[in-house]
C-alpha positions as CSV (number, residue, x, y, z in Angstrom):
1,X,27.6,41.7,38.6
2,X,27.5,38.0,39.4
3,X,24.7,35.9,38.0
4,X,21.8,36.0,40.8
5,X,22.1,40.0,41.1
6,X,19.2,41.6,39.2
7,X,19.3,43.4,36.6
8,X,18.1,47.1,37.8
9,X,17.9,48.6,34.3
10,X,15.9,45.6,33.4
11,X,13.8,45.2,36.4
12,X,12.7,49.2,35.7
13,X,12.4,48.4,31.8
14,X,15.1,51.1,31.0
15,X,17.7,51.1,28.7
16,X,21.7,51.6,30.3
17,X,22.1,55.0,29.0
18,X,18.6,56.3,30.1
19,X,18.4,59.8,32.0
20,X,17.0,60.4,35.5
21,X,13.7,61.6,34.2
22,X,13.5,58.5,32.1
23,X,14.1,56.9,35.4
24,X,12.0,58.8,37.6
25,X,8.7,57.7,35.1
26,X,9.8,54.2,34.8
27,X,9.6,53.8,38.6
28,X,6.4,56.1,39.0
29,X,4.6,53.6,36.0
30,X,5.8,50.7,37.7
31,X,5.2,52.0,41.3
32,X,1.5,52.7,40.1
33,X,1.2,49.5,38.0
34,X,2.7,47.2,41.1
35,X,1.8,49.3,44.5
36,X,0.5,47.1,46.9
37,X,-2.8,49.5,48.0
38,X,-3.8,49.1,44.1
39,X,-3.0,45.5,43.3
40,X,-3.1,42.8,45.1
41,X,-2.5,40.1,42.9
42,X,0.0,37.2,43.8
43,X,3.7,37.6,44.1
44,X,3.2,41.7,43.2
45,X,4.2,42.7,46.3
46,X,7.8,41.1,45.8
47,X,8.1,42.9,42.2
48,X,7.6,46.1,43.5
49,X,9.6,46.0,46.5
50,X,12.6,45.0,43.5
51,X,11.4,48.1,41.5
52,X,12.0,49.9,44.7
53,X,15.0,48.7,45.2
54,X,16.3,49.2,41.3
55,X,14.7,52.8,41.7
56,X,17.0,53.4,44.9
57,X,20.0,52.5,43.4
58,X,19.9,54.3,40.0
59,X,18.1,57.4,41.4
60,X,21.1,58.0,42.9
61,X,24.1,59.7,40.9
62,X,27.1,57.9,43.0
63,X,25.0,54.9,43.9
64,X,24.1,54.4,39.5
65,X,27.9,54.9,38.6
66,X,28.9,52.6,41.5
67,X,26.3,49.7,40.3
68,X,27.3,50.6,36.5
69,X,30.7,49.8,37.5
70,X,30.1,46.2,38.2
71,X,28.2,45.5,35.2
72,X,29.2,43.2,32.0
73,X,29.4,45.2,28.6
74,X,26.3,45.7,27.0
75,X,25.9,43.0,24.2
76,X,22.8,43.9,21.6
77,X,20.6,41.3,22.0
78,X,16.9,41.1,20.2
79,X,14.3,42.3,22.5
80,X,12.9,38.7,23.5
81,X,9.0,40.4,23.7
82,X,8.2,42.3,20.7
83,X,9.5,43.0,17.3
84,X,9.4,45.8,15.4
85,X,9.5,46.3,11.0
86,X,10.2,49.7,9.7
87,X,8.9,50.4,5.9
88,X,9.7,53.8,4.4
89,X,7.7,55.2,1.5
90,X,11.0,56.5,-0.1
91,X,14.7,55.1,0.1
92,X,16.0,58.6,0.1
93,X,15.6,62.0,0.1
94,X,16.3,64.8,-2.4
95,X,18.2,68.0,-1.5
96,X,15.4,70.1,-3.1
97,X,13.8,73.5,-1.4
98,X,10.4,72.1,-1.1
99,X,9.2,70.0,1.6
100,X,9.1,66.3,1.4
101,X,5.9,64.0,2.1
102,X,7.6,60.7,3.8
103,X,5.4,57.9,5.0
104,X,6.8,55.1,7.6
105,X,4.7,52.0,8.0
106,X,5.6,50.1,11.8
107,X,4.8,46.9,12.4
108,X,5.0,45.7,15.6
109,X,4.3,41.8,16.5
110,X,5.0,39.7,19.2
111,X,8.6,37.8,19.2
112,X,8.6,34.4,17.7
113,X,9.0,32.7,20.6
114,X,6.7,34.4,22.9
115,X,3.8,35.0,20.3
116,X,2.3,31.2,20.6
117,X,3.5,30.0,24.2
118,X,1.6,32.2,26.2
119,X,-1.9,31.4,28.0
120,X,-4.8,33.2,26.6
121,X,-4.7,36.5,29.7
122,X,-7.9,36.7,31.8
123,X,-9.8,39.7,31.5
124,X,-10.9,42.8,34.2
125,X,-13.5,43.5,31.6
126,X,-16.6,46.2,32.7
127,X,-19.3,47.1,30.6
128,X,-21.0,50.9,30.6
129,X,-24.1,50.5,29.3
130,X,-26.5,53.7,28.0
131,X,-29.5,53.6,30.0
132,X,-31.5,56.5,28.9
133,X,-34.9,56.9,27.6
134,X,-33.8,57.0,23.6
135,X,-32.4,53.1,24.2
136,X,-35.9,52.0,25.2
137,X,-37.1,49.4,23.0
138,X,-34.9,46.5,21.0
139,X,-31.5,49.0,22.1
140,X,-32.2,47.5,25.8
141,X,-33.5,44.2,24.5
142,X,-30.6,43.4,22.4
143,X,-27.9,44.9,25.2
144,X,-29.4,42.7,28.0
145,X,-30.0,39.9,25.8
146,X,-25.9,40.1,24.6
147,X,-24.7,40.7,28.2
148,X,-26.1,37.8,29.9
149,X,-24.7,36.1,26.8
150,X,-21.2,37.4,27.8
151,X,-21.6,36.6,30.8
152,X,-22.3,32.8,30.0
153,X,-19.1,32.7,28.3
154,X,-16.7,34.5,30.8
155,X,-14.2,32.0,31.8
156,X,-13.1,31.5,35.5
157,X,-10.4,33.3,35.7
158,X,-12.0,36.5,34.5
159,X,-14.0,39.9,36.0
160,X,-16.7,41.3,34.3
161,X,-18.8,44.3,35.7
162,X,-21.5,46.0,34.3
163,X,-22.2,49.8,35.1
164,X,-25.7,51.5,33.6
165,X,-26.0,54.9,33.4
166,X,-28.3,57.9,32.5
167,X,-27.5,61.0,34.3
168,X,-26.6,59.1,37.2
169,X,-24.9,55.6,37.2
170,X,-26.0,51.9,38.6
171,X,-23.5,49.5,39.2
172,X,-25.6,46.4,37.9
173,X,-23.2,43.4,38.2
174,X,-20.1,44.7,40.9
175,X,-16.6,43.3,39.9
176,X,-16.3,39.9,41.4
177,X,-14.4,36.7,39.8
178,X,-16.9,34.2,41.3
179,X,-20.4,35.6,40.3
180,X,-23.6,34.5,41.2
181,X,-25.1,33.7,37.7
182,X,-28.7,33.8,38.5
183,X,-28.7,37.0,40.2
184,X,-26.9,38.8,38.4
185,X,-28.6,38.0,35.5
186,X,-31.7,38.7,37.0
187,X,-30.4,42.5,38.1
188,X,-29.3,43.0,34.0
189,X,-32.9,42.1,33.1
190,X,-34.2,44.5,35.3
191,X,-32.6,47.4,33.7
192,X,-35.3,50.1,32.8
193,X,-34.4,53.1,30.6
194,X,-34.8,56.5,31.8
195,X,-33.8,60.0,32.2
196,X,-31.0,61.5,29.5
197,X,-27.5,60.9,28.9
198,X,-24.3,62.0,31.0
199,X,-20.8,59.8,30.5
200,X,-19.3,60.8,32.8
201,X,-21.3,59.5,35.6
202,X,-21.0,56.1,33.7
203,X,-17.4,56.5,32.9
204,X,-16.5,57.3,36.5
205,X,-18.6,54.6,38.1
206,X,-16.9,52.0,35.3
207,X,-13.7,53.0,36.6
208,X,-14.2,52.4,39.8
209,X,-15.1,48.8,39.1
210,X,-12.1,48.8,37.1
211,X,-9.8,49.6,40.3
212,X,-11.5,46.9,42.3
213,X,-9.1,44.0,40.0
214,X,-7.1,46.3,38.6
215,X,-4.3,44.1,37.9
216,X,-1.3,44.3,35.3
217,X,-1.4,40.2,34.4
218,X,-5.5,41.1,33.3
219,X,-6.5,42.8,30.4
220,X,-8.3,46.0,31.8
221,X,-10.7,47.5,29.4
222,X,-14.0,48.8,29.9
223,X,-16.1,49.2,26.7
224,X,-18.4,52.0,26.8
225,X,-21.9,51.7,24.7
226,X,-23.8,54.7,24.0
227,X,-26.9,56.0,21.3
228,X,-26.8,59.8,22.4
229,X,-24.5,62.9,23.2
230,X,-22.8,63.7,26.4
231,X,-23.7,67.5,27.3
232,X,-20.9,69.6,29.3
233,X,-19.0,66.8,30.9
234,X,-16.8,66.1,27.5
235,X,-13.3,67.5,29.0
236,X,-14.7,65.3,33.0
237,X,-14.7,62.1,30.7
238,X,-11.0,63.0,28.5
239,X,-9.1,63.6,31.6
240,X,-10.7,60.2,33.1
241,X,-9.4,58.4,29.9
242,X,-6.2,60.2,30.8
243,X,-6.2,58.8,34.1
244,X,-7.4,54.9,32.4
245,X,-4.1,55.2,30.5
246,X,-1.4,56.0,33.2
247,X,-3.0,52.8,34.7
248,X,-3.1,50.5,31.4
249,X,-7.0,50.7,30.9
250,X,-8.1,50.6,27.7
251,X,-11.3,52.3,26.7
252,X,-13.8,51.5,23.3
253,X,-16.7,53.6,22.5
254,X,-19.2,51.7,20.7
255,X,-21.9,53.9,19.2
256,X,-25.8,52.6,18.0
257,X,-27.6,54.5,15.9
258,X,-26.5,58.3,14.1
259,X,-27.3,60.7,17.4
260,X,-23.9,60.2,18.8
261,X,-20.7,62.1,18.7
262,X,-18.3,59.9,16.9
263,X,-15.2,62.6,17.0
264,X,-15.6,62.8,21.3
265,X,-15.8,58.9,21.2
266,X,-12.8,58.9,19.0
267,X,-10.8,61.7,21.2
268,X,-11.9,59.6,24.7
269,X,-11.2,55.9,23.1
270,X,-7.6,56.7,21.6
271,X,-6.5,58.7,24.8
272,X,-5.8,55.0,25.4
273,X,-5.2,53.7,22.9
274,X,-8.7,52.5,21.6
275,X,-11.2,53.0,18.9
276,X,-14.7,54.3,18.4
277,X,-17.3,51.7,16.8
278,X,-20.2,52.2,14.7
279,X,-23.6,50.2,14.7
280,X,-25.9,51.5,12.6
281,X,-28.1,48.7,13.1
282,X,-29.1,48.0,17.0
283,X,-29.5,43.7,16.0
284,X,-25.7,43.8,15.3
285,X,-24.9,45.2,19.0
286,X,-24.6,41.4,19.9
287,X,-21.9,40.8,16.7
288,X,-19.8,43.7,17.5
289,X,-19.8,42.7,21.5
290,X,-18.9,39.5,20.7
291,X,-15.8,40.3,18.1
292,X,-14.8,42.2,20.7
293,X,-14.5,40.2,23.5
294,X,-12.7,37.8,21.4
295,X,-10.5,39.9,20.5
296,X,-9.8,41.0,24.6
297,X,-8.9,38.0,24.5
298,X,-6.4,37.6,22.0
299,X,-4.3,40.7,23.6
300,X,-0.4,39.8,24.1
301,X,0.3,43.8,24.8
302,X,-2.4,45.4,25.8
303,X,-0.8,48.7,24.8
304,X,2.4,50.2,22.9
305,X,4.0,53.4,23.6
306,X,6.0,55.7,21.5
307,X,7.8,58.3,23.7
308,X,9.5,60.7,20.6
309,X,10.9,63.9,20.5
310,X,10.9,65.7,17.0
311,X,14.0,67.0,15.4
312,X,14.1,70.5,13.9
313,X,13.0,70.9,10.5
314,X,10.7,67.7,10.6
315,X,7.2,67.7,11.7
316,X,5.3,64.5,12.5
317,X,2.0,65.8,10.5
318,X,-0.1,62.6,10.8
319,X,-0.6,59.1,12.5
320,X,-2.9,56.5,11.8
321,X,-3.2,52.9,13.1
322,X,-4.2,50.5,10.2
323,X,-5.1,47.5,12.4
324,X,-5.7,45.8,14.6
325,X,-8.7,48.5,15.2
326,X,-8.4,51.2,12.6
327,X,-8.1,54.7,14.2
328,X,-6.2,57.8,13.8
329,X,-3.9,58.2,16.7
330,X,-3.2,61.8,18.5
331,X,0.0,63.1,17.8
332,X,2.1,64.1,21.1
333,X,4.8,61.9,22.9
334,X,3.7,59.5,24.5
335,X,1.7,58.6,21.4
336,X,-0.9,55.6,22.6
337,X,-0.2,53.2,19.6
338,X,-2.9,50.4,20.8
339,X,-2.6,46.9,21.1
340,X,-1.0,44.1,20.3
341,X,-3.2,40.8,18.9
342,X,-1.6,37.2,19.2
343,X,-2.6,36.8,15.5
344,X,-2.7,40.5,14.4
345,X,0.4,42.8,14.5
346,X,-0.3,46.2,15.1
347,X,0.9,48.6,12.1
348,X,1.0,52.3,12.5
349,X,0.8,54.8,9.1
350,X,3.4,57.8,10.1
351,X,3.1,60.9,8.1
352,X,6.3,63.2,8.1
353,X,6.9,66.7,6.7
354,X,10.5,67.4,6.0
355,X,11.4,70.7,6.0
356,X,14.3,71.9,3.2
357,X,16.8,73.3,6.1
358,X,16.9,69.3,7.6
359,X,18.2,68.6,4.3
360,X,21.9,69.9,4.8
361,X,23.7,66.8,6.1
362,X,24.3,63.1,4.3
363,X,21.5,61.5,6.4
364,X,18.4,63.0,8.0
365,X,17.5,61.8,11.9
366,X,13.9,61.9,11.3
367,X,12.7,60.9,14.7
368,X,14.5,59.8,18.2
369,X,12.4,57.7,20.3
370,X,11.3,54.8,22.5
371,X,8.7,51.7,21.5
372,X,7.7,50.6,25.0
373,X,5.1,48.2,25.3
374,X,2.7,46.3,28.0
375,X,2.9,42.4,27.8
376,X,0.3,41.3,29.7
377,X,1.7,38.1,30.9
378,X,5.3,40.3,32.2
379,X,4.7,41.9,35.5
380,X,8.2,43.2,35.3
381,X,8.1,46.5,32.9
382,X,9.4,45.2,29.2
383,X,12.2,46.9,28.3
384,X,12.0,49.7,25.7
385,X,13.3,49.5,22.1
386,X,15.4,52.6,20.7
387,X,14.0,53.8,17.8
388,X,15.9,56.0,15.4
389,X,14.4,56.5,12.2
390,X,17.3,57.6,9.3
391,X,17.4,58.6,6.1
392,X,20.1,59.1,3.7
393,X,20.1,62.6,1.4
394,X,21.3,62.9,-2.5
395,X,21.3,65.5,-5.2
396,X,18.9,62.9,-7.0
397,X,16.0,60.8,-6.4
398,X,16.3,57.2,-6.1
399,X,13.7,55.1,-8.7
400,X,13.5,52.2,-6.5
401,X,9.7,51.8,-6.1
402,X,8.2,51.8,-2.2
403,X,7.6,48.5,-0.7
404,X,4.3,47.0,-1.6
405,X,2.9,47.0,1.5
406,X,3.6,51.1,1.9
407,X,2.1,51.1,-1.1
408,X,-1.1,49.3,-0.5
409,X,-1.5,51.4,3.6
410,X,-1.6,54.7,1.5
411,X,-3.9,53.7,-0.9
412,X,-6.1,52.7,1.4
413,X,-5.3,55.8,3.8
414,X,-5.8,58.2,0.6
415,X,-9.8,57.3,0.5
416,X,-10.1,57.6,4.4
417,X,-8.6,61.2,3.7
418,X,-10.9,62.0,1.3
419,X,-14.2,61.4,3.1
420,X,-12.2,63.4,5.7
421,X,-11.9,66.7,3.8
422,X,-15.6,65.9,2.9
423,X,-16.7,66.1,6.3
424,X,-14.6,69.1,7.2
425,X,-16.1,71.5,4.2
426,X,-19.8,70.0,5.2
427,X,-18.7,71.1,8.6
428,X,-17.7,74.8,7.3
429,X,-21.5,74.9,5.1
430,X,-18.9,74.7,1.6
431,X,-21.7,71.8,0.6
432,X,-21.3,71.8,-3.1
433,X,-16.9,71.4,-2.4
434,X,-17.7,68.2,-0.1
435,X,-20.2,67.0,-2.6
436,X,-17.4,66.9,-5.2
437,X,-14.8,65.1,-2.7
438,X,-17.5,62.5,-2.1
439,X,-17.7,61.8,-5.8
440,X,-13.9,61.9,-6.2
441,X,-14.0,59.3,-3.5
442,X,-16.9,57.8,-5.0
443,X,-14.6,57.3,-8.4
444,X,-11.5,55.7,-6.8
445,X,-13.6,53.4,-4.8
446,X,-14.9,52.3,-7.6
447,X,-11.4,51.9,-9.4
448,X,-10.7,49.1,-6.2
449,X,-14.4,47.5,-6.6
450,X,-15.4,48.9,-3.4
451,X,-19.1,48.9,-5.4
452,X,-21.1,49.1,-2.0
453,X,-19.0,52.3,-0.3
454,X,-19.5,54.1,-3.7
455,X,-22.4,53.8,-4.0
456,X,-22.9,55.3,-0.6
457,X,-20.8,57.9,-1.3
458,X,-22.5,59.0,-4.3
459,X,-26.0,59.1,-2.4
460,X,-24.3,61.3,-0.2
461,X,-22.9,63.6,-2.7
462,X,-26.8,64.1,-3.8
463,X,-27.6,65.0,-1.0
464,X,-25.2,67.7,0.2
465,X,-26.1,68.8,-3.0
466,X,-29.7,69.1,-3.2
467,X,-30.3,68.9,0.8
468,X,-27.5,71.0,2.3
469,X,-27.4,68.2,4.9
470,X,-25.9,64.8,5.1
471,X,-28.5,62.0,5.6
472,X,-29.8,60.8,9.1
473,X,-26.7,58.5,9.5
474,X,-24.5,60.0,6.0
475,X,-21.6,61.0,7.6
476,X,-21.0,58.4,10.3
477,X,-21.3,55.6,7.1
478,X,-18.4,57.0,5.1
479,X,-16.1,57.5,7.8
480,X,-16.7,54.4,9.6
481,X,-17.2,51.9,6.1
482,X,-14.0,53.8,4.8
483,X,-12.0,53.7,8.0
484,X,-12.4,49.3,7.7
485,X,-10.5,49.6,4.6
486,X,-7.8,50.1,6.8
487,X,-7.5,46.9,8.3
488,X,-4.9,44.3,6.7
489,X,-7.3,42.2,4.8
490,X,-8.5,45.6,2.9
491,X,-12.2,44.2,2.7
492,X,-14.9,45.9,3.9
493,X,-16.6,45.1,7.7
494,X,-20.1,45.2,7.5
495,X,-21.9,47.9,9.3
């Protein structure tokens, strides 16, 4: 291959030894990411008629072996985008006939030389915005009031839409890069609440906005705000998250007040990758808004894949991302890991069951896969980082203590738990057993002068108690004031 020949593995992001149906996605990503109907963003068109052209010539059995022929040996060089850390909770495993608990912390940050060189990326930001008659009053005062604010502060390169919605949608501000301040300012203020509340219709009319600019070198992410339940279009709005993730939107539910469904907002954020908020208090709408278009944009990778297949014997039990957003992740391949912050690596909590039968040879393969991320400033697909996650085996156990920073993830992950088993017996009307989790969680909370959460908990613990019932907003205050322990700096985000 002389010099000015591309690359075709690397043009697909692809590793030398990948298969045809590793291929066959890599184009079909790309070809989605890069068609010319669906972006029309400079120079595009040229990418994808070379991811065509890579496709072509690897698709192809004789044509690959061919091309392969002319290439130099592969030489192991450090993936020049991102770099990965792997921390294991134990240096070894024992050849026992129970099953072992094993814990691996990822962290994943940008490569040293990329991480501070890169322009902040310009956003394709649009904003759903819950309309219905339960956000009349400060709700609609504060939202308009923080939009226009946003607005004020968008910088030229970027998109912002705004999409209201009841049980039918309003496209408010359309997606356009040059706005026309005034009016659209004038069309947020005359937003009037009415009628009930159906995602869906807002989802789908966000999206659409969305496609308008789609563009890979933007930051697409629509963040959805919301006081009240969906009714009967829950599975509509998870197979449009679906959909947001094959095409790199993001999604973050933000929810004001307790009448919400924080485990749908969970299930439709993370499809992509994203995170459910709470705001208890409708004043702090503007605060959380704000943090998070900051942190928009901050992105370098606006998403990180882990394509896995399990091996026999092991089960991949439990995933959690500890920051930069602090949610539990859904556990199928590909998993949707999240972002990637400029100053904030992203660090992943895996929980692994291995089985006694896995235990048989010198070293365990605990989990074959792929890290694949989405740099927003590469057009070209980044390629993918093997990940093969080993353990040795030995008649004894090894009494070299975990890394601190394992250490520290699962003690923090150990009271999120808790308040989870809480809510799962309150859920099953076993009151009194959730009470006594809360006050277990109550006295280790205290143990890490978490005072303010413990004393929450506690309240809580009466209640269930004596009320049968969680308070008005109970529930959503443990999980959410527990689940920012998560985050790297371990102190807790006001709420």
């Amino acid at each position: 291959m002389s010099a000015s020949q591309p690359d075709h593995y690397v043009t697909l992001g692809v590793l030398r030894d990948a298969t045809q149906e590793e291929i066959r996605r890599a184009y079909l990503e790309a070809a989605q990411r890069l068609h010319p109907d669906k972006n029309v963003a400079a120079g595009e068109t040229e990418i994808f008629l070379s991811v065509q052209q890579a496709y072509e010539v690897l698709s192809n059995p004789k044509r690959r072996a061919q091309y392969d022929a002319t290439l130099p040996p592969e030489v192991h060089v450090a993936n020049k985008f991102i770099r990965p850390e792997v921390f294991y909770s134990r240096p070894s495993l024992v050849q026992i006939k129970e099953d072992q608990l094993l814990y691996i912390l990822l962290e994943i940050e940008p490569s040293e030389k990329q991480s501070g060189s890169l322009p902040a990326p310009p956003l394709n930001l649009c904003l759903v915005l819950d309309r219905s008659t339960s956000m009349q009053g400060d709700k609609m005062d504060v939202l308009k009031a923080t939009a226009v604010q946003l607005m004020r502060t968008l910088r030229p390169q970027d998109v912002l839409s705004i999409v209201s919605f009841s049980d039918r949608a309003e496209v408010v501000v359309p997606a356009s890069i040059n706005l026309d301040r005034r009016k659209q300012e004038n069309s947020i203020q005359m937003m009037q609440t009415s009628g009930g509340t159906e995602i869906f219709q807002g989802l789908e009319a966000g999206m659409k906005e969305i496609r308008r600019t789609l563009d890979p070198s933007r930051v697409n992410h629509i963040i959805l705000l919301t006081d009240g339940e969906t009714y009967g279009d829950e599975q509509a709005c998870l197979n449009l998250a679906e959909e947001a993730a094959q095409q790199n939107v993001g999604i973050t539910g933000m929810g004001i007040g307790s009448e919400w469904n924080d485990i749908f907002l969970d299930a439709l954020a993370g499809k992509t990758g994203g995170s459910s908020v709470y705001i208890s208090d409708p004043r702090d709408i503007e605060r959380f808004l704000v943090e998070k278009f900051k942190a928009l944009t901050s992105t370098y990778a606006d998403e990180v894949l882990l394509e896995f297949s399990e091996q026999e014997h092991i089960k991949l039990n439990f995933a959690f991302r500890l920051q930069p957003e602090g949610s539990q992740i859904e556990v199928r391949s590909p998993m949707h890991l999240g972002p990637i912050l400029r100053d904030t690596p992203l660090h992943i909590l895996l929980e692994l069951v291995v089985r006694p039968n896995a235990l048989e040879n010198h070293d365990v393969l605990l989990l074959d896969g792929l890290l694949k991320a989405s740099v927003v400033s590469q057009p070209l697909p980044v390629p993918p980082i093997r990940l093969r996650l080993i353990r040795n085996v030995y008649p004894e156990p090894k009494t070299e203590p975990p890394p601190t920073k394992v250490l520290k993830a699962l003690s923090r992950l150990t009271l999120y738990r808790m308040q989870e088993r809480a809510q799962v017996a309150a859920s099953q009307g076993r009151h009194d057993e959730a009470a006594r989790h809360l006050q277990n969680l109550a006295t280790h909370l205290l143990s890490q002068g978490e005072t303010g959460i413990a004393k929450t908990a506690l309240l809580e613990a009466q209640n269930l108690e004596n009320q049968r019932a969680w308070s008005e907003s109970g529930s959503k205050d443990i999980k959410y004031k527990t689940r920012a322990l998560l985050l790297g700096s371990g102190k807790e985000k006001p709420t």
